[in-house]
RONUZA-731160 format. One record per residue (C-alpha): residue in one letter; chain; z, x, y. Coordinates in steps of 0.25 Angstrom, whole numbers, plus 5000, padded with zeros to 4 digits. Layout:
REM residues N
pt residuo: A	cadena: A	Z: Z	X: X	Y: Y
...
REM end
This chain:
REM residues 77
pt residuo: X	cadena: A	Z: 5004	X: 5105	Y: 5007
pt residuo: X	cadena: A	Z: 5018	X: 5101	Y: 5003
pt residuo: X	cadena: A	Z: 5023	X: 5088	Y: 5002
pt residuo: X	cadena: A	Z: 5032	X: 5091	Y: 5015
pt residuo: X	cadena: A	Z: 5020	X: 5095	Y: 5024
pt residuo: X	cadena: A	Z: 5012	X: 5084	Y: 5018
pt residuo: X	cadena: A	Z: 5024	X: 5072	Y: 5023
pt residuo: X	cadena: A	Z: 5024	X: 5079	Y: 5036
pt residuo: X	cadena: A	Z: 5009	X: 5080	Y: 5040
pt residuo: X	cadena: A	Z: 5006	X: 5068	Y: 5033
pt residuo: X	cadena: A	Z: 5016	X: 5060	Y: 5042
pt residuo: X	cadena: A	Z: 5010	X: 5065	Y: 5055
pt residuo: X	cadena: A	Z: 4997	X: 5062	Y: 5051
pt residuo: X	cadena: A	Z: 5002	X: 5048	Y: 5049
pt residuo: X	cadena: A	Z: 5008	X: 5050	Y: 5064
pt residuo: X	cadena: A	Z: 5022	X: 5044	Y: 5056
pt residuo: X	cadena: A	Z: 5034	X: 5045	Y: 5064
pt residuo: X	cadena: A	Z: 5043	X: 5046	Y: 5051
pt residuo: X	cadena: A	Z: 5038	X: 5055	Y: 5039
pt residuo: X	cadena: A	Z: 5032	X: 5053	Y: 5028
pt residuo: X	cadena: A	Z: 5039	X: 5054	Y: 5014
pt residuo: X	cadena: A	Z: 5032	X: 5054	Y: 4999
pt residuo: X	cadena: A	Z: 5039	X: 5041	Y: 4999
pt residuo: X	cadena: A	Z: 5033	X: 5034	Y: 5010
pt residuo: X	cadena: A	Z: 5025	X: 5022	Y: 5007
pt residuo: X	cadena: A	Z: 5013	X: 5023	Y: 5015
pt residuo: X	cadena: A	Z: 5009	X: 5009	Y: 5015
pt residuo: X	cadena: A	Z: 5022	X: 5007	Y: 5023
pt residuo: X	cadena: A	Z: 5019	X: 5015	Y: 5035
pt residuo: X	cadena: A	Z: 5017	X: 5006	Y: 5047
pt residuo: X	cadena: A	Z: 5004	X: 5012	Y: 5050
pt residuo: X	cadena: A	Z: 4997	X: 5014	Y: 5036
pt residuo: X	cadena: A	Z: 4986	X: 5008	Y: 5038
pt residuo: X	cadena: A	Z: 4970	X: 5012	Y: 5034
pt residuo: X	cadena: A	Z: 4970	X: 5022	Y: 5046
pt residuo: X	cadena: A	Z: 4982	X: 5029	Y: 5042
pt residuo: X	cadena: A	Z: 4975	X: 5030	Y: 5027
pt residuo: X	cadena: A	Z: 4965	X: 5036	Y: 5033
pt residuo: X	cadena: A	Z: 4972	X: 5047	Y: 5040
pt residuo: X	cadena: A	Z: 4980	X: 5048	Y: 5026
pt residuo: X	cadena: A	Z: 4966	X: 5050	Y: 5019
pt residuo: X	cadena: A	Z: 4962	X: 5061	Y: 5030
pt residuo: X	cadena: A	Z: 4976	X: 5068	Y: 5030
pt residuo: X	cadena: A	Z: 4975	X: 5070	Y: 5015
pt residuo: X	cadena: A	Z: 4960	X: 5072	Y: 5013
pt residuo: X	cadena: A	Z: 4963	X: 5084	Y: 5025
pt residuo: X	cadena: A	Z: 4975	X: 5090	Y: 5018
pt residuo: X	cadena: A	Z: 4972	X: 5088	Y: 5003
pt residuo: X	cadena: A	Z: 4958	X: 5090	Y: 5003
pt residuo: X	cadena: A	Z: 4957	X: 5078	Y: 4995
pt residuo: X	cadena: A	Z: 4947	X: 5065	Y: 4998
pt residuo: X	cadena: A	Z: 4956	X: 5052	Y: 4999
pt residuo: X	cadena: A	Z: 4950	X: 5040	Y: 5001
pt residuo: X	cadena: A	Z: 4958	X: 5027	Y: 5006
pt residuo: X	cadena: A	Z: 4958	X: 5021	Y: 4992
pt residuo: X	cadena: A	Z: 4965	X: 5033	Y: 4988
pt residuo: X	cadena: A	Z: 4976	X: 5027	Y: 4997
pt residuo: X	cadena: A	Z: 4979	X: 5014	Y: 4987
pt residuo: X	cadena: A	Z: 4987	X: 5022	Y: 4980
pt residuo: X	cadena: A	Z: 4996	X: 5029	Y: 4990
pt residuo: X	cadena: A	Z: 5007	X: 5022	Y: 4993
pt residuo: X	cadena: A	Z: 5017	X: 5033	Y: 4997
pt residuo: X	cadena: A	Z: 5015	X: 5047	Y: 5003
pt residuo: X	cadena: A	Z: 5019	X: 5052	Y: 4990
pt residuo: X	cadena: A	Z: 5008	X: 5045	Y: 4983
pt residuo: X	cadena: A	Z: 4999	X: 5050	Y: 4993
pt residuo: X	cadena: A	Z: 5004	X: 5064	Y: 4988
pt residuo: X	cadena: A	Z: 5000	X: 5059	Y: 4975
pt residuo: X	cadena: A	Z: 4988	X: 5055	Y: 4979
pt residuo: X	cadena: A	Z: 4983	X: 5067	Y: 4986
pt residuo: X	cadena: A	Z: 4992	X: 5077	Y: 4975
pt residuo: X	cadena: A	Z: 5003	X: 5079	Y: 4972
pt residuo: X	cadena: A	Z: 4999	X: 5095	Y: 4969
pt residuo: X	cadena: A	Z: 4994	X: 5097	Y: 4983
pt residuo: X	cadena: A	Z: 5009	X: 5097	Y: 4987
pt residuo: X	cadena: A	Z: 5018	X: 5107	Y: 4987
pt residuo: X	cadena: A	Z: 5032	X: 5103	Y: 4986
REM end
């Protein structure tokens, strides 16, 4: 997926009004909460056939540490 498709679906997976950018602080969404961790877990177990857990999460603080998390070599550029 690139990096472009990835911020797009991402955001309206979120159901974000404004999109996403690598550089978005995640924690500083209004609603990022333990729900919307959940559905992050699902969208990137689903598209990255990868098994996150929530204290996978601890880590990310920005989508683009997310991207870091998941790979960056599962993103076109």
């Amino acid at each position: 997926m690139d990096r472009s498709a990835f911020l797009t679906k991402f955001t309206e997976t979120l159901e974000l009004e404004d999109g996403l950018m690598e550089d978005t602080n995640l924690k500083n969404l209004d609603d990022w909460d333990s729900m919307t961790e959940m559905i992050t877990i699902a969208f990137v177990n689903e598209h990255f056939k990868t098994n996150l857990k929530v204290t996978d999460l601890s880590v990310v603080t920005t989508v683009g540490s997310l991207m870091e998390l998941i790979g960056i070599e599962n993103f076109d550029n």
